[in-house]
N, C-alpha and C positions, 0 to 999 in steps of 0.2 A: 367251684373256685375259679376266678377270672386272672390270666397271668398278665403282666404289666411290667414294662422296664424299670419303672419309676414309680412308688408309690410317694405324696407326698400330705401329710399328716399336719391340717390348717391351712387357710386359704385368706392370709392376710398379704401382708405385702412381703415377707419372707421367702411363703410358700409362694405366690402370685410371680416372682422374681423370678423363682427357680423353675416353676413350671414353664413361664415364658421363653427359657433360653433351653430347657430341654426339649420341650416340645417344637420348639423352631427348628432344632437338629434331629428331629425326627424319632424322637421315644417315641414311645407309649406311654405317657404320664396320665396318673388318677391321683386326683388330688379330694380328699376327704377332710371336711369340715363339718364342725356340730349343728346337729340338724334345729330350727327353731331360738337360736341365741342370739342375744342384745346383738348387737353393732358392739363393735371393739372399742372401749372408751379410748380417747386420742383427743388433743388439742387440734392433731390435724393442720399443726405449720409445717408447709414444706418446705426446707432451706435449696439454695440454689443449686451447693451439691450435690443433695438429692435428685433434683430435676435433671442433672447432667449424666447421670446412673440409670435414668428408664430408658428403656429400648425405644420408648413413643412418647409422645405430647400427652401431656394430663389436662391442657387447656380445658379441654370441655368440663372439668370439674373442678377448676379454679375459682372459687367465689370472690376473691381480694388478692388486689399485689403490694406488697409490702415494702416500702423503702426506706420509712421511718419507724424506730421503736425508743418509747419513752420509757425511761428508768426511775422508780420509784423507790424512794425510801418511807414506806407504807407507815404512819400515815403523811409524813414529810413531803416538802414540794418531787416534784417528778423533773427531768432533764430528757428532751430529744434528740436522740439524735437521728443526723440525719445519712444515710449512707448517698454513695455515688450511681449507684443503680439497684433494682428491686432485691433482696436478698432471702425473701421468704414468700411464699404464696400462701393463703387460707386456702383450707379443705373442709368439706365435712369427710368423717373417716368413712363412713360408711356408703358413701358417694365413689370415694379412692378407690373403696379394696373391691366394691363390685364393678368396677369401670375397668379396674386391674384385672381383674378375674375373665372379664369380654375380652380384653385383647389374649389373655393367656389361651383362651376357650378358642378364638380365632386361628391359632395358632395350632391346635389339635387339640389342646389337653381335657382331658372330661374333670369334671367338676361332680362330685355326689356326697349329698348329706348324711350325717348318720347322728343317734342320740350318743356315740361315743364309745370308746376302741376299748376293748373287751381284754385282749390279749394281743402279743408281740412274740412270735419266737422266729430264730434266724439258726443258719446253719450251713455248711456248706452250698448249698445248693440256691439260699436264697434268705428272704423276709416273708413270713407270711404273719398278716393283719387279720384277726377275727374281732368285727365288732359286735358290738350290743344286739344287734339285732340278730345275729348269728351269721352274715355275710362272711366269706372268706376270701381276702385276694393274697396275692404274692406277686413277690416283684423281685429283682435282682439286688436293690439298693432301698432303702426310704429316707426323707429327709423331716425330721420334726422341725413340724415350725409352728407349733402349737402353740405359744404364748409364755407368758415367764410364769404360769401355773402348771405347766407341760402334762400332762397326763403320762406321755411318752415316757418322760423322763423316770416318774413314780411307778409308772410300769417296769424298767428296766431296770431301778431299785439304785439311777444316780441320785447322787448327793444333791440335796435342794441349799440354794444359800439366800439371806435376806438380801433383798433391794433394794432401790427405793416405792414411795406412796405416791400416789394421787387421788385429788377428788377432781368432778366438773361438774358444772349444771349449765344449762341455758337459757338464755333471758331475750326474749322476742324484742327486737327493735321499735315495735310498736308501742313498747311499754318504756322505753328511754324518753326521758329530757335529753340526754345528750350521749351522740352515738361517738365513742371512744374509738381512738387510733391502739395497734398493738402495744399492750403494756405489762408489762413486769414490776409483781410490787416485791419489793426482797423485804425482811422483816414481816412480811404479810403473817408467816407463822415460823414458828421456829423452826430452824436447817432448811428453809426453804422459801417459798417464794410463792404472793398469785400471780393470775394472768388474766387479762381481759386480751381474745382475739375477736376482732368482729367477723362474723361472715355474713355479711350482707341483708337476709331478714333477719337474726340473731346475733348476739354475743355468747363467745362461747368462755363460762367463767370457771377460775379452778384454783386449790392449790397443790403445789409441790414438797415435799419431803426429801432431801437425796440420801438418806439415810434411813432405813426402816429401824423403829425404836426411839428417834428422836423426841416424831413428833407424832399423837396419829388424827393425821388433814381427815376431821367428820364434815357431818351435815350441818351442824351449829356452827362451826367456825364458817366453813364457807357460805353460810347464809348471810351469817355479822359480816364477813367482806364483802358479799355481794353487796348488801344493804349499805354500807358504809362510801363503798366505790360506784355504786351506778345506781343507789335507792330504791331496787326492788330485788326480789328474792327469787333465786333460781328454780328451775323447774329441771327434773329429768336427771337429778343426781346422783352421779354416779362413782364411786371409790374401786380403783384399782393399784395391783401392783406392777413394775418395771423391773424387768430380767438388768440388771446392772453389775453382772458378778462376770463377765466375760476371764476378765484378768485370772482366775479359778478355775473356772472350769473346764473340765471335759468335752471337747468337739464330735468327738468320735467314738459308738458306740458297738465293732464289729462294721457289717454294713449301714449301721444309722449312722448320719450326720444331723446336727443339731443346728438351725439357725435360728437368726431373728431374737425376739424375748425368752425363747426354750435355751439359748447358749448364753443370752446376758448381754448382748449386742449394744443395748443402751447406754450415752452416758450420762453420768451422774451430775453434771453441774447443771442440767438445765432442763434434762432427763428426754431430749429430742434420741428417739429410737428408731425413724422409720429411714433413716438414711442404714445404719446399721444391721436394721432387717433386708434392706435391698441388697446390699453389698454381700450380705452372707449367704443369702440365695443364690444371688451370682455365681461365689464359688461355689457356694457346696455343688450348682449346676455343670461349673467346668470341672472338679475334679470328678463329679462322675464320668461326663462325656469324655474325661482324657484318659478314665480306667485308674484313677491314681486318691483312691479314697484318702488313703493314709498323709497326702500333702495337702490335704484341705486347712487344719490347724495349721501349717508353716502357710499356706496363704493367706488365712487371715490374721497370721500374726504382726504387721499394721497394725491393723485397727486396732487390736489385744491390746498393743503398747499402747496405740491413744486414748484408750479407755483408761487405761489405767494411770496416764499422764494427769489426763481430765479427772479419774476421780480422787487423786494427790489434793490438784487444784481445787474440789470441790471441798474437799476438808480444810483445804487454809481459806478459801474464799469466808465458807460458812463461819466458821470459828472467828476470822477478823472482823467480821461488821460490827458496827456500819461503815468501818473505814474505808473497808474494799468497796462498798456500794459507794462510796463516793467517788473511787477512782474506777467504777465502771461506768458512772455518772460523766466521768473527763475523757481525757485522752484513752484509757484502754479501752473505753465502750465504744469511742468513733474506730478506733483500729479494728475494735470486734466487728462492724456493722460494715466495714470497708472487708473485712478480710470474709466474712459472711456473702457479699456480693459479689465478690472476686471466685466465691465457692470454696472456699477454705475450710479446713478442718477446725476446731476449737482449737486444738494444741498448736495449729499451723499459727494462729491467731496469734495465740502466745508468743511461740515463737515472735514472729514479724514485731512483737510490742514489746518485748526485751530488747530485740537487735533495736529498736529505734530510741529506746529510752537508754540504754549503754551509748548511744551515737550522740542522742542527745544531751546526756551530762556531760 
């Protein structure tokens, strides 16, 4: 059995976050990831705010920058708008979380596969991790950031809640008549919305659900939108879920902290999660370094409230169309695309588009 300050459980951008800023202050951080598994399905847009949260430049894995996004009322005309400076970067994800994982690794932290975590038990004296293979480590603290399936979680026998859905697939550039700017079809399915993002040889295509139950986004719908929005059919499809229940949930589990998709980080109106996953790594990394496990929930309760702001706003957005797509279609979609490139939060967003429409009437 190998002892470690820091064990931390997933190696996406959550864990990648957290590794980064504990191993810069000198743990001993092991971060354990499922040995042989897909790439994390993700759209892979990264907003400005997020970009302002990494410790370093993601340049080198930027495929597009984005300053315009066209708003669809799927299959009705579309509306662009256009912001004042870039507000979002195209990624491939799995380009991100190992490019993240090099700077975390840079920084001290070891990185090791496993087919998956066997057992959890904690105690005074620590966490000790026995996985699949029979491996044993311990560490003082661990941080799940294993995804909004958590294995962690199911192990430690927390409460699982619905989220929202996704599908994607992708459509090679070589296969277009016409290579599409970022777009958003709302109506695309019901409580949710597709997306065409380009990255540069590829489009990456999908849809959304903010509510699991509503609708469930298959392979035949998303084929009919593929086909119907860019004439050919995707390849590499893939359905996933989004931890979206932050506002619920439990952070803290003894010495485990929970981030990223495992505590529900995501929010629901448009279901961008990786700003969410950074920020919770963050802390869950300072309250360990500061010894203060038990204020990690009070620091991220922020975000808790804007999530739960945003998933208010996701229930009236969804429920009022198409009306609200047209007034994201006007002036609230240019305030969103201004307040997006400024680095704002969605709720900030809001905010800023009440105060101007109460000034303005």
């Amino acid at each position: 059995m190998t002892q470690w300050d820091v064990i931390i459980v997933g190696a996406a951008q959550a864990g990648c976050a957290a590794a980064w800023d504990l191993a810069a202050a000198g743990r001993r951080v092991l971060v354990l990831s499922r040995a042989g598994g897909q790439e994390k399905p993700c759209a892979g847009g990264v907003t400005s705010k997020t970009l302002n949260r990494y410790r370093f430049s993601i340049a080198p894995v930027v495929r597009e920058v984005v300053s315009t996004l066209r708003i669809g009322r799927f299959p009705g005309r579309d509306r662009s708008l256009q912001a004042p400076a870039p507000f979002c970067v195209m990624t491939e994800r799995g380009e991100l979380d190992a490019f993240c994982r090099q700077q975390a690794e840079q920084q001290g932290a070891c990185f090791r596969q496993t087919r998956g975590i066997h057992a959890i038990k904690q105690d005074s004296n620590g966490v000790t991790v026995t996985t699949r293979e029979g491996e044993r480590y311990q560490s003082d603290t661990l941080i799940a950031a294993d995804g909004a399936n958590s294995p962690v979680r199911k192990l430690l026998g927390e409460r699982r809640y619905p989220g929202a859905m996704a599908i994607e697939g992708c459509v090679p550039r070589d296969r277009l008549t016409r290579y599409p700017g970022m777009t958003l079809d709302f109506a695309a399915i019901k409580g949710g919305y597709g997306w065409l993002f380009p990255k540069g040889d590829h489009v990456n295509v999908g849809l959304y659900v903010w509510r699991h139950g509503l609708a469930s986004p298959g392979r035949e719908q998303l084929e009919r939108y593929s086909q119907q929005r860019l004439g050919v059919s995707p390849s590499h499809m893939q359905g996933y879920p989004l931890g979206t229940w932050l506002p619920r949930a439990r952070l803290r589990h003894g010495r485990i902290l929970f981030a990223g998709d495992a505590a529900g980080c995501t929010e629901a109106l448009l279901g961008e999660g990786i700003y969410g996953a950074v920020l919770s790594g963050q802390l869950a990394a300072q309250a360990i370094l500061a010894g203060q496990l038990s204020s990690y929930p009070h620091w991220l309760a922020g975000w808790r409230e804007e999530v739960a702001t945003v998933e208010q706003l996701a229930g009236l957005y969804y429920r009022l169309m198409p009306m609200s797509t047209r007034m994201l279609q006007g002036h609230l979609g240019e305030t969103l695309v201004d307040g997006f490139a400024r680095g704002l939060t969605l709720g900030q967003c809001k905010r800023r588009w009440r105060g101007a429409s109460i000034v303005g009437g």
